[in-house]
C-alpha positions as CSV (number, residue, x, y, z in Angstrom):
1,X,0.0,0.0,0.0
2,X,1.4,3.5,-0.8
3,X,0.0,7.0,0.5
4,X,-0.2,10.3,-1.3
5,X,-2.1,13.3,-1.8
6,X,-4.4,13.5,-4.6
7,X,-6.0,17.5,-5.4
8,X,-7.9,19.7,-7.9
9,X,-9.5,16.4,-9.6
10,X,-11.3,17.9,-12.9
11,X,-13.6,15.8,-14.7
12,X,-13.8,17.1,-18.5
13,X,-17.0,14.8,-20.8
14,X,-18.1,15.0,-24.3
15,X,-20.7,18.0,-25.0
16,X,-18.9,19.8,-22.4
17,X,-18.2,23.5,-22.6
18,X,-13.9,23.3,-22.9
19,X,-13.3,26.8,-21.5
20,X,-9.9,26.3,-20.7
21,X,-8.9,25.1,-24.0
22,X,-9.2,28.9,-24.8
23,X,-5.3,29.2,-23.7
24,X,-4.3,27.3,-27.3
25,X,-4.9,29.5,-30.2
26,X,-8.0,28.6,-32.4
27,X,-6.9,27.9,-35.3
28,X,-4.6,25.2,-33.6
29,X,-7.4,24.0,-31.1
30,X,-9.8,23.0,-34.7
31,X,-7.1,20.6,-34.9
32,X,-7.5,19.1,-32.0
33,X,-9.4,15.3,-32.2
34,X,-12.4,15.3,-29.6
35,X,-10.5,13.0,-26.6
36,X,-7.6,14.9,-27.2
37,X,-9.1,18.2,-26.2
38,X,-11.0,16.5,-23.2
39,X,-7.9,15.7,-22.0
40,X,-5.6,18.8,-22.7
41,X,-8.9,20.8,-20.9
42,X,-9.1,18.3,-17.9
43,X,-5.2,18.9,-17.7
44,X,-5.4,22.6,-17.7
45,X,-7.8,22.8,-15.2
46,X,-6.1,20.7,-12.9
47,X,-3.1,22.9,-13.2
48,X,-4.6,26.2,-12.6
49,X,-2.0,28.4,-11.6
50,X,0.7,25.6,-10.6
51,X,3.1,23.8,-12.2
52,X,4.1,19.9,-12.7
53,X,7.5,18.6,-11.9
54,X,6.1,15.4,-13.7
55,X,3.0,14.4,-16.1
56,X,1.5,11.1,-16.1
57,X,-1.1,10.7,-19.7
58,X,-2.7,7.4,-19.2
59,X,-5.1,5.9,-21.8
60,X,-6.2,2.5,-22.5
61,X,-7.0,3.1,-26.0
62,X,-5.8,6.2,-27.1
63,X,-7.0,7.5,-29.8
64,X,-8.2,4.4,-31.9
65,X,-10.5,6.1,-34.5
66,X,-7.2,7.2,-36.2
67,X,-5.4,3.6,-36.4
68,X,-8.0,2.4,-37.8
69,X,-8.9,5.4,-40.3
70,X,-5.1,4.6,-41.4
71,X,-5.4,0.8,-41.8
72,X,-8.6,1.8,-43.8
73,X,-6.8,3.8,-46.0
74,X,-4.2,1.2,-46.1
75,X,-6.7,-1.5,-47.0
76,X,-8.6,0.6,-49.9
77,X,-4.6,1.5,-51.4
78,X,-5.0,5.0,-50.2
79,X,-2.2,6.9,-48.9
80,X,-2.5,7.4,-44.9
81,X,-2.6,11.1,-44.2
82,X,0.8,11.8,-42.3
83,X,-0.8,14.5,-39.9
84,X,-3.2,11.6,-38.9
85,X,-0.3,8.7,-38.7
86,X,1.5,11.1,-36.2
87,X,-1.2,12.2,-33.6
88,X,-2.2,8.5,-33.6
89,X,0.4,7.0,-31.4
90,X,0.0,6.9,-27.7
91,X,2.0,10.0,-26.7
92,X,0.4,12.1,-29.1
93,X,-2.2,14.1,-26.7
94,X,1.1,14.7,-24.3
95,X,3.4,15.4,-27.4
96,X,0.5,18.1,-28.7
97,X,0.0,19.4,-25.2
98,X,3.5,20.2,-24.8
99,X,3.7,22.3,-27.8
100,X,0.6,23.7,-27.7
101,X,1.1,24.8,-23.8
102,X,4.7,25.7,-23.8
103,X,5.1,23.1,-20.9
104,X,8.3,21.8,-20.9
105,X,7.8,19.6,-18.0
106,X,9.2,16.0,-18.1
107,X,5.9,13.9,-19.3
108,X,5.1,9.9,-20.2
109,X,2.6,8.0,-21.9
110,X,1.1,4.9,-20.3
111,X,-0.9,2.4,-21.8
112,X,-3.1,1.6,-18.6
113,X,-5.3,2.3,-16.1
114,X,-5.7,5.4,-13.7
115,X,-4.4,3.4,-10.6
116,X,-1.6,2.6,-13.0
117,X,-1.0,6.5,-13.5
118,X,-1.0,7.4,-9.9
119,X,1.5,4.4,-9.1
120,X,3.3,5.9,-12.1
121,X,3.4,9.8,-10.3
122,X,4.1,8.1,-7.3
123,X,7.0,6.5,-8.2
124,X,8.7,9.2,-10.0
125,X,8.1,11.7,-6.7
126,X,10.0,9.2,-4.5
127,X,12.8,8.9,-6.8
128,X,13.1,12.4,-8.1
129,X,12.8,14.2,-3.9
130,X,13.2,17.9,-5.5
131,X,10.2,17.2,-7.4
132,X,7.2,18.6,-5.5
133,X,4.0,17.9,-8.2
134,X,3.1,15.7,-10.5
135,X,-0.3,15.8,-12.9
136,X,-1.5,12.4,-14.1
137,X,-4.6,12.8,-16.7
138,X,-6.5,9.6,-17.9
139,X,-8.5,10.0,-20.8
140,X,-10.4,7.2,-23.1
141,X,-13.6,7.0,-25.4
142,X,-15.0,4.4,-26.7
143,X,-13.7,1.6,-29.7
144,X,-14.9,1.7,-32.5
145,X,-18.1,-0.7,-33.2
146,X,-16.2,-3.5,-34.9
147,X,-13.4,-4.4,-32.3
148,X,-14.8,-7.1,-29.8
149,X,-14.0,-4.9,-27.0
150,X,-16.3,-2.1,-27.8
151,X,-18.3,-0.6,-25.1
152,X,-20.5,2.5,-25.4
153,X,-19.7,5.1,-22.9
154,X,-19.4,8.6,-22.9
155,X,-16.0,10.1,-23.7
156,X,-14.0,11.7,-20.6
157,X,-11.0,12.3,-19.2
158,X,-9.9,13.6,-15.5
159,X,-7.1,14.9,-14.0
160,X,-5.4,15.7,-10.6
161,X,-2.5,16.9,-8.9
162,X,-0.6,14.4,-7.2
163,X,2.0,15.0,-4.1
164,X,3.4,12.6,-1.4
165,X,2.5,14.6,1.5
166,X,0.1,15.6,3.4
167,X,-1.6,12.2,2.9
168,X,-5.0,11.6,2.3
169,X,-5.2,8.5,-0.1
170,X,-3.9,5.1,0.0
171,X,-3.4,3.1,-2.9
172,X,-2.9,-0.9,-2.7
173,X,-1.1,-2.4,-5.3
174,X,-1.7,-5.5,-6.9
175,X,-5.7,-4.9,-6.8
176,X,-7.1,-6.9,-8.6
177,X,-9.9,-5.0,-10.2
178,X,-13.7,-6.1,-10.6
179,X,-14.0,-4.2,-13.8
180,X,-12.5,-5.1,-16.7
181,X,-12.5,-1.9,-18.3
182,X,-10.2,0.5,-17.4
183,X,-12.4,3.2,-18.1
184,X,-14.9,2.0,-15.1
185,X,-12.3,2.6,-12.8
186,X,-11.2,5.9,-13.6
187,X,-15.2,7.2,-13.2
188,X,-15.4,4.7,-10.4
189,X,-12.6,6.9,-8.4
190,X,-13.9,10.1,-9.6
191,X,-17.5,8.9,-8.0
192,X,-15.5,7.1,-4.9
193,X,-13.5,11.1,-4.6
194,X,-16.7,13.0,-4.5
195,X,-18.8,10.9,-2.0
196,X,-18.1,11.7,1.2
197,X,-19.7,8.8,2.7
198,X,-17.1,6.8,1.1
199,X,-13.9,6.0,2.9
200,X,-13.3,2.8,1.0
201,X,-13.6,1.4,-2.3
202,X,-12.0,-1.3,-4.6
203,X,-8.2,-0.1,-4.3
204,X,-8.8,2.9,-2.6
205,X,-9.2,4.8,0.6
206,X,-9.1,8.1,2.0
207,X,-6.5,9.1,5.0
C-alpha cells in the first residue's frame, strides 16, 4: 500500500463546454481530435495556476478512430494522411499538449489504467525528492463498433494533482480490479473522490 495526496480532480466529458482550452490558439485547437481536447482541458484545469515537476497521460486506448482510419486507407490502397499517422500513437495528446502549452515539464505516456497512473506519479516523486507535483490525466472514449471490446460510454477524461504529502489516499497495489475496463475505474474513483460517505472502495481509501 502507498499513501499520497491526490488534489484539484477535474472531470472534463463529451458535450462539455472546454473553457480552458481557450489558452491554445483557435486555429490550432480545430485541430485538435475530440478525446484529445477533453484531455488537454481536464489537464489545464487541474493545473490552474501551478506547475508539474512530472505528467503522467494514461489511456487505455488512445486514440483508436485514427489507427484504424489509417489501416482503412491502407486496406482501400490510399495513402495514410501523415498529420493523422503522427497524432495516432499513444504520446500524441502529451506530445501536442506540450507544444501547444509551452510546458516543458518531463511527461510519459502509459498504456493503462488510472491506478496505474498514480502508481506511475508516485514513483517518480519518491525517486526524483526535488520534485514537489506531479499531474496524471487519464483519458479514453469508446472503440470503435467492430473491435470485440467495444463498449458505449461517454468520452471523458480527469485529472489531478498528485503529491506525497500531506496524505490523504492510499493506494494498494496489486488490486485486482472487478472491472475489466479500465475506463470504469477511472469514473469509479472520480465517484468514490466525491462521495463523502465513502472512505473505502475497490483499491482505494481516504487518510
Amino acid at each position: 500500500m502507498v499513501q499520497m495526496n491526490v488534489s484539484r480532480l477535474t472531470f472534463s466529458q463529451a458535450d462539455d463546454v472546454l473553457p480552458a482550452l481557450e489558452k491554445i490558439p483557435a486555429m490550432q485547437r480545430r485541430r485538435l481530435s475530440a478525446i484529445a481536447k477533453l484531455a488537454m482541458d481536464a489537464a489545464i484545469r487541474a493545473l490552474a495556476d501551478q506547475h508539474a515537476d512530472y505528467i503522467v497521460w494514461v489511456s487505455q486506448y488512445g486514440d483508436e478512430h485514427k489507427t484504424l482510419k489509417i489501416l482503412e486507407d491502407v486496406l482501400n490502397d490510399e495513402t495514410p494522411s501523415p498529420t493523422q499517422f503522427s497524432t495516432s500513437v499513444h504520446n500524441a495528446v502529451s506530445g501536442l499538449y506540450s507544444i501547444l502549452c509551452q510546458d516543458a515539464a518531463p511527461a510519459v505516456s502509459v498504456a493503462g489504467s488510472w491506478n496505474d497512473g498514480l502508481t506511475e506519479a508516485y514513483a517518480w516523486l519518491k525517486t526524483a525528492p526535488k520534485a514537489g507535483r506531479a499531474l496524471v490525466v487519464y483519458y479514453d472514449e469508446p472503440l470503435p463498433e467492430l473491435y470485440a471490446e467495444h463498449q458505449l460510454f461517454q468520452a471523458f477524461a480527469i485529472a489531478a494533482m498528485v503529491t506525497l504529502k500531506p496524505e490523504n489516499l492510499a493506494l494498494k497495489l496489486g488490486y485486482a480490479a472487478q472491472e475489466a475496463a479500465y475506463f470504469q475505474q477511472a469514473l469509479n474513483f472520480y465517484k468514490f473522490w466525491h462521495d463523502s460517505s465513502q472512505t473505502e472502495c475497490d483499491a482505494w481509501s481516504k487518510c
